[in-house]
VEXVO-247569 format. One record per atom (N, C-alpha, C): residue in three letters; x negated, y negated, z negated. Coordinates in steps of 0.1 Angstrom, whole numbers. Atoms other than C-alpha are relative to their C-alpha. Layout:
N
<r type="ALA" c1="X" c2="Y" c3="Z"/>
...
% end
This chain:
71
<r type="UNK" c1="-8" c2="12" c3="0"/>
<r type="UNK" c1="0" c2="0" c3="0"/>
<r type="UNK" c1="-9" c2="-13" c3="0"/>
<r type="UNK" c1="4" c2="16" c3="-3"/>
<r type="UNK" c1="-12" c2="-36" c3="11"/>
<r type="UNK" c1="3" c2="-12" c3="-10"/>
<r type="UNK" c1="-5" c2="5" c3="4"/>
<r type="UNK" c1="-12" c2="-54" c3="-17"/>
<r type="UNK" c1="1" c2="-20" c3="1"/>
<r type="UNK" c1="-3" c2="15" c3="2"/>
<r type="UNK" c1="1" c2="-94" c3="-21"/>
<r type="UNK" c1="-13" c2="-6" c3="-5"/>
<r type="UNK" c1="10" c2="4" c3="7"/>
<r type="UNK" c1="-30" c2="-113" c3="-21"/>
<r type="UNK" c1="5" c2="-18" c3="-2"/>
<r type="UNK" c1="-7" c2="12" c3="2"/>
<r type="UNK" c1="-25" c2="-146" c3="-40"/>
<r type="UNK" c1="-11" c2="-12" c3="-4"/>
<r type="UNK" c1="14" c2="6" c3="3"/>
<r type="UNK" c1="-44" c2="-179" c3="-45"/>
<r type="UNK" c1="6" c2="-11" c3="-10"/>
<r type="UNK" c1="-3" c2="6" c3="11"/>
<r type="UNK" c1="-39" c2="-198" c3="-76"/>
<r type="UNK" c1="-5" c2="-19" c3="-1"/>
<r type="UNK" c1="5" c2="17" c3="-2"/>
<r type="UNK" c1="-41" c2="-238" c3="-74"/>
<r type="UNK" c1="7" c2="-3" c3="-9"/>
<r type="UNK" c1="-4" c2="9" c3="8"/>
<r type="UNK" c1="-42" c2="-255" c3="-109"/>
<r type="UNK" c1="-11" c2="-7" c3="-9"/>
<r type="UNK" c1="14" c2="11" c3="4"/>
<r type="UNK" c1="-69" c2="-284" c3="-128"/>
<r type="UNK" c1="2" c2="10" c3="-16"/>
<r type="UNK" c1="1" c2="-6" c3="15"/>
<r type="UNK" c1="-59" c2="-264" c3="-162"/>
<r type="UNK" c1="-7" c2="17" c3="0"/>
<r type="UNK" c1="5" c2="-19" c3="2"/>
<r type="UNK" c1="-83" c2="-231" c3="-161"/>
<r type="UNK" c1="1" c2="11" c3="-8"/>
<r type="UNK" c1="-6" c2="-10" c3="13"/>
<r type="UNK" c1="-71" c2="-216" c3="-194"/>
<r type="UNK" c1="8" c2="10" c3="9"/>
<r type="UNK" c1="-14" c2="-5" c3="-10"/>
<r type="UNK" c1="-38" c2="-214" c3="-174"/>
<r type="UNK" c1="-2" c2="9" c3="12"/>
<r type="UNK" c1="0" c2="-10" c3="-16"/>
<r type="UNK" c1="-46" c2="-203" c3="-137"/>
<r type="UNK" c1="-13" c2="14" c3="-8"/>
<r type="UNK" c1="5" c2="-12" c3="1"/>
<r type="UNK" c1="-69" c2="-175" c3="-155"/>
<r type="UNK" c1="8" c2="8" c3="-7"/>
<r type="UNK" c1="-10" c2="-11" c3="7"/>
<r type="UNK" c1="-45" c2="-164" c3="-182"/>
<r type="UNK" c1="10" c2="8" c3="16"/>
<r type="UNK" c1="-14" c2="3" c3="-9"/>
<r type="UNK" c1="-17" c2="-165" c3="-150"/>
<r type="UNK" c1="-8" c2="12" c3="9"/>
<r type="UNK" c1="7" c2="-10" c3="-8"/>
<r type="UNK" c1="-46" c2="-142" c3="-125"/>
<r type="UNK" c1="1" c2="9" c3="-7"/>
<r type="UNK" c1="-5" c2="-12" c3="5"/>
<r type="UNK" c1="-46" c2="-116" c3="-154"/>
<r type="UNK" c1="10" c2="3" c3="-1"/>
<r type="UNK" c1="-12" c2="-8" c3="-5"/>
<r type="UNK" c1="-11" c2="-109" c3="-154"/>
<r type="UNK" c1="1" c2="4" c3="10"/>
<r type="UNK" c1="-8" c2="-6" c3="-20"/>
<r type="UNK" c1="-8" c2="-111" c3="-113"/>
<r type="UNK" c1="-9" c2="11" c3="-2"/>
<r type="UNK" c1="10" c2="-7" c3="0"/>
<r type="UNK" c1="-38" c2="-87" c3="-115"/>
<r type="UNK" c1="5" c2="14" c3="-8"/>
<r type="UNK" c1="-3" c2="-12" c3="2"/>
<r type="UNK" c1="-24" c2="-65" c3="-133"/>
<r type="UNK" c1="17" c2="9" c3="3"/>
<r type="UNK" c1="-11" c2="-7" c3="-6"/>
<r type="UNK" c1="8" c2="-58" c3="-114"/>
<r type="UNK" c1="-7" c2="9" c3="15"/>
<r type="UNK" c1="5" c2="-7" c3="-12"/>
<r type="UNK" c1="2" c2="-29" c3="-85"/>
<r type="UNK" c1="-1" c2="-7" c3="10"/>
<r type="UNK" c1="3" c2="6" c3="-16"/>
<r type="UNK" c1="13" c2="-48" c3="-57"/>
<r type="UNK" c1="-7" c2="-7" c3="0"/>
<r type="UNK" c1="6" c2="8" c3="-3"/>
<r type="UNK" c1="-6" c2="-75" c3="-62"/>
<r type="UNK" c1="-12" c2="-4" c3="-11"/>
<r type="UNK" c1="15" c2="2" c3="4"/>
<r type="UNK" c1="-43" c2="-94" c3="-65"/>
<r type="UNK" c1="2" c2="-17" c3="1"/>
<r type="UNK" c1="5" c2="10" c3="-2"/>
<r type="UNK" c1="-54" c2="-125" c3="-72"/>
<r type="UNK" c1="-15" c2="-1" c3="8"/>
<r type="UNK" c1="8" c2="-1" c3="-9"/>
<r type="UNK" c1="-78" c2="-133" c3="-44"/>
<r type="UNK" c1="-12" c2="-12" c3="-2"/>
<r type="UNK" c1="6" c2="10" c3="3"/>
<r type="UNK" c1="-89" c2="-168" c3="-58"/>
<r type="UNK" c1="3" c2="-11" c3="-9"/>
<r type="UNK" c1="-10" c2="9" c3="13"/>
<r type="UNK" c1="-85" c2="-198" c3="-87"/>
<r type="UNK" c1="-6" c2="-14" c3="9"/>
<r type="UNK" c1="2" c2="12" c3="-4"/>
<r type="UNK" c1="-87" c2="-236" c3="-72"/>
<r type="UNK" c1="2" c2="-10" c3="-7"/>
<r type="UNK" c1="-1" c2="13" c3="9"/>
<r type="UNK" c1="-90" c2="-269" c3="-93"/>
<r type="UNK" c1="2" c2="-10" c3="4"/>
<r type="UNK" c1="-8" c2="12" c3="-4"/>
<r type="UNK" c1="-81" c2="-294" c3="-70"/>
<r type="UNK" c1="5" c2="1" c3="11"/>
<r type="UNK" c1="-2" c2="-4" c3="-15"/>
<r type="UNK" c1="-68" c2="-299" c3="-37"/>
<r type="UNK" c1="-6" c2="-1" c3="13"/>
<r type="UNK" c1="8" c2="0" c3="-5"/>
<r type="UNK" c1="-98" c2="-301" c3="-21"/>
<r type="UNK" c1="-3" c2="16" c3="2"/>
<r type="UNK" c1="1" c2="-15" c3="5"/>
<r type="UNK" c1="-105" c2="-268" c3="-33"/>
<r type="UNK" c1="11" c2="7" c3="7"/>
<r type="UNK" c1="-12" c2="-9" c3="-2"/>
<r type="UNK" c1="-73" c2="-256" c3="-25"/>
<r type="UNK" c1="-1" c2="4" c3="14"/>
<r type="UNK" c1="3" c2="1" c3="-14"/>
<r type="UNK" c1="-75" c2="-261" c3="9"/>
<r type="UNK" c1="-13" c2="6" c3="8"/>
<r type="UNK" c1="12" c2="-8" c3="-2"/>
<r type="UNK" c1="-110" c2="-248" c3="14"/>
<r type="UNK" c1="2" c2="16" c3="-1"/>
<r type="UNK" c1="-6" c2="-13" c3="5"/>
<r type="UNK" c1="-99" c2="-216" c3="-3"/>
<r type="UNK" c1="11" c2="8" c3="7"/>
<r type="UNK" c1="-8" c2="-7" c3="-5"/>
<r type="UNK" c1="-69" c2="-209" c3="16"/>
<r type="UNK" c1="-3" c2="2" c3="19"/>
<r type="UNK" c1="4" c2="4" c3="-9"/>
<r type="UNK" c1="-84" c2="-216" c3="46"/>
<r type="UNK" c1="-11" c2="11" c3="3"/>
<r type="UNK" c1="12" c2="-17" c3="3"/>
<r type="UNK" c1="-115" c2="-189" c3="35"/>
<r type="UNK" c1="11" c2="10" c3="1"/>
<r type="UNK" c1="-5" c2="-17" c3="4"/>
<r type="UNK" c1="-95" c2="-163" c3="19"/>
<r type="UNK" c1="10" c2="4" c3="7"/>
<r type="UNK" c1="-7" c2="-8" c3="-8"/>
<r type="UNK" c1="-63" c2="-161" c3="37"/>
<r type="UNK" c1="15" c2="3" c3="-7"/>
<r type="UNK" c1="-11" c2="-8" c3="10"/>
<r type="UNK" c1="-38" c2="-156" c3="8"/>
<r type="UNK" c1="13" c2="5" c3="10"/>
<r type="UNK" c1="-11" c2="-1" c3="-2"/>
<r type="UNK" c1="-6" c2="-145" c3="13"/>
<r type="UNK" c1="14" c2="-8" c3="-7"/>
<r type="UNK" c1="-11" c2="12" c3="6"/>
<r type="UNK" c1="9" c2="-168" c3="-13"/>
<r type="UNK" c1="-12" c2="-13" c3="-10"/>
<r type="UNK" c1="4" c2="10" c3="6"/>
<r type="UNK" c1="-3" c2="-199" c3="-30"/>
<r type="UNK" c1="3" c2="-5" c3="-11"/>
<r type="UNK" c1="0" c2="8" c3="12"/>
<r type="UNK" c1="4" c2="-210" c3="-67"/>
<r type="UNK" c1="2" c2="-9" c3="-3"/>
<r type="UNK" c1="10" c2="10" c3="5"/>
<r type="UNK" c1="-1" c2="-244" c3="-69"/>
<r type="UNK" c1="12" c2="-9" c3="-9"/>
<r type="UNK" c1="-6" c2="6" c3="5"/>
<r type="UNK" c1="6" c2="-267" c3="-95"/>
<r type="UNK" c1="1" c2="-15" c3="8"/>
<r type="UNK" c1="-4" c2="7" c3="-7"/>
<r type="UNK" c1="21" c2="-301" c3="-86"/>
<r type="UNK" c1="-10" c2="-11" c3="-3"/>
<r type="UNK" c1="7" c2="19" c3="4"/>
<r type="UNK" c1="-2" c2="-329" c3="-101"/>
<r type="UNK" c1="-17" c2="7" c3="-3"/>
<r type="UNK" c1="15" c2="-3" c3="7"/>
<r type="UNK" c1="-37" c2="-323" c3="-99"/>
<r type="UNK" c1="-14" c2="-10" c3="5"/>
<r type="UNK" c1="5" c2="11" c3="0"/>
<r type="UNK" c1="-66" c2="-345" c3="-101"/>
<r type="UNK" c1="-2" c2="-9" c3="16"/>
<r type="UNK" c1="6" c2="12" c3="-11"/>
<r type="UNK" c1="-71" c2="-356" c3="-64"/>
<r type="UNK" c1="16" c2="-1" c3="10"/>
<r type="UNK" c1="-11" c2="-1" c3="-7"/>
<r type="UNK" c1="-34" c2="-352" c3="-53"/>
<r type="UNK" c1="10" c2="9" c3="-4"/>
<r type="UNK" c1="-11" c2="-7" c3="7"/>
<r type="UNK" c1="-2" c2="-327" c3="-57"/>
<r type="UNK" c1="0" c2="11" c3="9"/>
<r type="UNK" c1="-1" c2="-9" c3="-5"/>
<r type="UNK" c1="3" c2="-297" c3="-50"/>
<r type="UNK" c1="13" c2="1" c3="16"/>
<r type="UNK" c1="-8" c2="2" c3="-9"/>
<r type="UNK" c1="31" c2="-307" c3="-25"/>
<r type="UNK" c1="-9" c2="-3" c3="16"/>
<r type="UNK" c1="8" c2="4" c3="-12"/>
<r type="UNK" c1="6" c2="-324" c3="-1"/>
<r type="UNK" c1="-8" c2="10" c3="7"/>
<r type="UNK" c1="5" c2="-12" c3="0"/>
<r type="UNK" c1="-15" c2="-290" c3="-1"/>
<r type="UNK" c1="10" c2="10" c3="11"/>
<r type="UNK" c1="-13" c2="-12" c3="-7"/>
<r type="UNK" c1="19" c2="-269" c3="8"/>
<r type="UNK" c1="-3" c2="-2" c3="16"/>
<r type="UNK" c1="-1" c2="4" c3="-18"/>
<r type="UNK" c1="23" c2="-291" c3="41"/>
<r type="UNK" c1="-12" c2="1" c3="8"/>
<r type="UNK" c1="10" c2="-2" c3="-4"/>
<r type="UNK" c1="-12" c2="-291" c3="46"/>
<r type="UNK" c1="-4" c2="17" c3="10"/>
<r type="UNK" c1="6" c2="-16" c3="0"/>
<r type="UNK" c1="-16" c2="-252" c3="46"/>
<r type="UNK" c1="10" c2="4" c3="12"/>
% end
């Protein structure tokens, strides 16, 4: 089975790591990557490929909205 690879966009790292070990440990799915801004984000989705994207809405160089349309 092919699992859901996912990529995690948020400036709080506690959070997007606590958030990768739960996805990580469901079968279907992997976390593939963690991103801290939307510089980042965009680099990363652009490398890795995800299949879904995380992102939170306010982060230091912009919002996760602008990211969305970007991608």
């Amino acid at each position: 089975m092919r699992k859901i690879r996912v990529l995690i966009v948020d400036d709080h790292t506690v959070f997007a790591e606590s958030l990768a070990l739960v996805i990580n440990l469901q079968r279907d799915m992997e976390t593939v990557g963690i991103a801290t801004s939307c510089a980042a984000a965009l680099e990363s989705a652009g490398r890795l490929e995800p299949d879904v994207a995380l992102l939170d809405v306010i982060l230091p160089d912009g919002d996760g909205i602008d990211v969305a349309q970007a991608v």
